[in-house]
N, C-alpha and C positions, 0 to 999 in steps of 0.2 A: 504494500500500500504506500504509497506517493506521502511524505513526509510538509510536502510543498504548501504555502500558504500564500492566500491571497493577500499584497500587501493593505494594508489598510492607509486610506488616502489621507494625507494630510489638510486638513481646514486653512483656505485660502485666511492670512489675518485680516485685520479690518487695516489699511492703512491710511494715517490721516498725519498732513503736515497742519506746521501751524508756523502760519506765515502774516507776514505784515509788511510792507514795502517800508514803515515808517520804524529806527532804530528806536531804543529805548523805549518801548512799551512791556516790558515784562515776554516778551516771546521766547525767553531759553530758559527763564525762572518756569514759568508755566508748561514748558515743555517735561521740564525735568521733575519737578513735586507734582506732576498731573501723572506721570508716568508711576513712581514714587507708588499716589495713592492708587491707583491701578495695582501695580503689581500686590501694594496691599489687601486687596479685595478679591487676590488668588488669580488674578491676569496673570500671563505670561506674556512681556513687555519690551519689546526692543527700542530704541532711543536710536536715531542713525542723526551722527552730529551734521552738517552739511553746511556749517559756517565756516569759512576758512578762520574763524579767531579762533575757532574751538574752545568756545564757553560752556557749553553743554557736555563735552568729555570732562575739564576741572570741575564744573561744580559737580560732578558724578566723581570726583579724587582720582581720574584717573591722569598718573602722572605722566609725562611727557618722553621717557623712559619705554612708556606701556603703550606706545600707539605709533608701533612699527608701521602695521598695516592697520587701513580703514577706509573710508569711503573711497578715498584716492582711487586704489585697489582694484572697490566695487565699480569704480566706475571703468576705469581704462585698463582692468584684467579680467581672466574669466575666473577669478576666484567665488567661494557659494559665502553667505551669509556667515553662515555657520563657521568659516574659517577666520576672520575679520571681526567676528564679535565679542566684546570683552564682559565679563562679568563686575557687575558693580556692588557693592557692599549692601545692597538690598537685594536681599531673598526673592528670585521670578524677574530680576532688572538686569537686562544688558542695554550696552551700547558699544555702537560702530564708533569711533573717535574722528575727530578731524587734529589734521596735524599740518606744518608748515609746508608743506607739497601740498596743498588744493587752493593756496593760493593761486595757483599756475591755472588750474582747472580751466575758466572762463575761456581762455585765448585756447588752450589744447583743444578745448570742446569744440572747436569750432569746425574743423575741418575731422572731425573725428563720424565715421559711419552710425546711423541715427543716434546721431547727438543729443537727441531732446529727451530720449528713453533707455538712455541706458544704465538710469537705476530701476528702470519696471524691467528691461531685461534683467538686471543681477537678481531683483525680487524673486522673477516667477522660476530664476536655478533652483530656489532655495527649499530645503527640506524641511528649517527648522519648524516646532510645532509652535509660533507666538499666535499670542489671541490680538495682539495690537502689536502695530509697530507705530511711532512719531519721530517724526521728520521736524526738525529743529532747523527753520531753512536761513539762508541770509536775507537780510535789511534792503535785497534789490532785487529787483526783476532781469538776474540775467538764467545765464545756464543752468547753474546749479537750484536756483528755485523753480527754474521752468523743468527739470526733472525730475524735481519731488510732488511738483504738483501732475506732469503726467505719471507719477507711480501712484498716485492716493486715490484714495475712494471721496476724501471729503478734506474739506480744508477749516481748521480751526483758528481763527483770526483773533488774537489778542488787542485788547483797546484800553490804551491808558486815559484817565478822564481827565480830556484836556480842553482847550478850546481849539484845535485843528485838529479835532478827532473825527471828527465826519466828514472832515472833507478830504481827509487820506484817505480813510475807507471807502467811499465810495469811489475814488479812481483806483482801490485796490480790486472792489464790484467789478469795475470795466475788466479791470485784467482777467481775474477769475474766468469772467465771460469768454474772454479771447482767445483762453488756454481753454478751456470748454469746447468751445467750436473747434479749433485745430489739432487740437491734439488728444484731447479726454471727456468723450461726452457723457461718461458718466461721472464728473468730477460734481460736487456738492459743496455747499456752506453749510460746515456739522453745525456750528454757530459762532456767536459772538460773546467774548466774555471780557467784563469788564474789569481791569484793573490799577493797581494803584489808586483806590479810592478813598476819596478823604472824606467822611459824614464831618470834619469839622467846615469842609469847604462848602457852598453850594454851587461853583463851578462843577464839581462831583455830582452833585444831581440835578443839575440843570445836563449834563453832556448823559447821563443814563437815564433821561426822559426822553430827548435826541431819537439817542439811537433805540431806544426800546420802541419811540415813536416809527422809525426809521424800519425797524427789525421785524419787530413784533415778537414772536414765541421763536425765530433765530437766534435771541439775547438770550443766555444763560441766568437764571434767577440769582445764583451764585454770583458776587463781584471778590474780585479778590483786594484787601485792604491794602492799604502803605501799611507796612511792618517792619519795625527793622528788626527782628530776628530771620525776615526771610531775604535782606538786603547783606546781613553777616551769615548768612550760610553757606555762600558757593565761596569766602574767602576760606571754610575752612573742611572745603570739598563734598560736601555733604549737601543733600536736599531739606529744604526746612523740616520736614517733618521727620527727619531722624538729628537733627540737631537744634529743636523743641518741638515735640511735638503738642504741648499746650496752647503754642502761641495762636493770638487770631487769624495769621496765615497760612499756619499748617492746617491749621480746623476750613478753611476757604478753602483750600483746595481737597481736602477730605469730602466737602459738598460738592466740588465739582466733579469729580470722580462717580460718586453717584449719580449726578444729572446726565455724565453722556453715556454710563451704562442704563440708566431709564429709557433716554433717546435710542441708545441700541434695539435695548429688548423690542422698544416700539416697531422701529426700522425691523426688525427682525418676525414680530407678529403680521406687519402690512405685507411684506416681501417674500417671508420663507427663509 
């Protein structure tokens, strides 16, 4: 009798960048303790860093030392996920690192064979079993963001409460749209979460009536606070909620975790 077994198929993960064309809005804080609570909640969670600062590999402590290979790799070798991925000091949390070669990326990408996708190529090599992967993208609209939004299923858009907050966003809107049409048309706006919010200011809730008015049920109920324990966390490698988890930042993204698995399960009862 035949020993032999049908492999059993791996679950495509959900993947979703979180992107912003506008700097300093929380998008690698939020990348990283969003992931954090996720993998707390028994996700299994990959982090692909794809900023050439590579703030998303330090504030996950991974040292400079530890990020031989990473996205670089992924993009311009045929190496799989699973060979490039570093474990990070939370239990179910990896990440791809970026390191001083993908500064180069933008100009290589250019004349490189489909250039636009070839992080959904290195994705669909991969074996490994994550329930989410996030894509930490950079603060521009070139290469490297145009590849993370063609490998994702949805795009999570960080909004610090400002007075130019909605009017980046919505020439962030256009963009979405235009990678939509050419390159992914099943790309999505998972939603929009607000952060850096000050209840002492009312610029803070005048910019989160805005865009709630703006959004509607795309705005996450969750806002995430100005906190400075989650402003001293990535100096000491760590995600807010392992280096306090008391604080009212780590507890803001512990709610948000929740909110986009709620959106999930939904997405997943409409769909299949």
């Amino acid at each position: 009798m035949s020993t032999a077994t049908t492999p059993v198929p791996v679950r495509r993960p959900r993947v979703i960048s979180l992107a912003n064309q506008k700097g300093g809005v929380g998008k690698t804080t939020t990348t990283i303790n969003l992931g954090t609570a996720l993998a707390a909640c028994g996700m299994r969670v990959l982090i692909i860093d794809s900023d050439p600062q590579g703030n998303a590999s330090t504030g996950l402590g991974i040292p400079q030392s530890q990020r031989g290979i990473g996205i670089y790799d992924l993009l311009f070798g045929d190496v799989a996920v699973e060979e490039v991925a570093v474990e990070t000091g939370v239990p179910g949390l990896s990440v791809v690192t970026a390191a001083v070669d993908l500064s180069g990326a933008e100009v290589e990408l250019v004349n490189v064979e489909r250039r636009e996708y070839r992080l959904k190529d290195a994705l669909a090599r991969s074996r490994a079993p994550y329930d989410y992967i996030l894509i930490d993208c950079p603060p521009a609209l070139g290469l490297l963001t145009l590849n993370a939004l063609a490998a994702s299923d949805a795009v999570m858009v960080p909004l610090q409460c400002e007075f130019y907050a909605l009017e980046g966003l919505s020439h962030l809107v256009r963009t979405i749209d235009r990678v939509k049409r050419a390159f992914n048309p099943a790309l999505d706006i998972h939603g929009v979460v607000l952060t850096m919010f000050d209840r002492r200011n009312n610029l803070s809730d005048m910019v989160a009536a805005d865009v709630r008015g703006f959004f509607g049920e795309k705005v996450y109920e969750t806002v995430i606070p100005r906190n400075v324990r989650v402003s001293e966390a990535p100096s000491h490698g760590k995600p807010v909620l392992l280096y306090d988890h008391k604080s009212a930042g780590a507890q803001a993204y512990i709610h948000l975790a929740g909110e986009v698995l709620k959106r999930e399960r939904k997405r997943q009862l409409a769909y299949g």
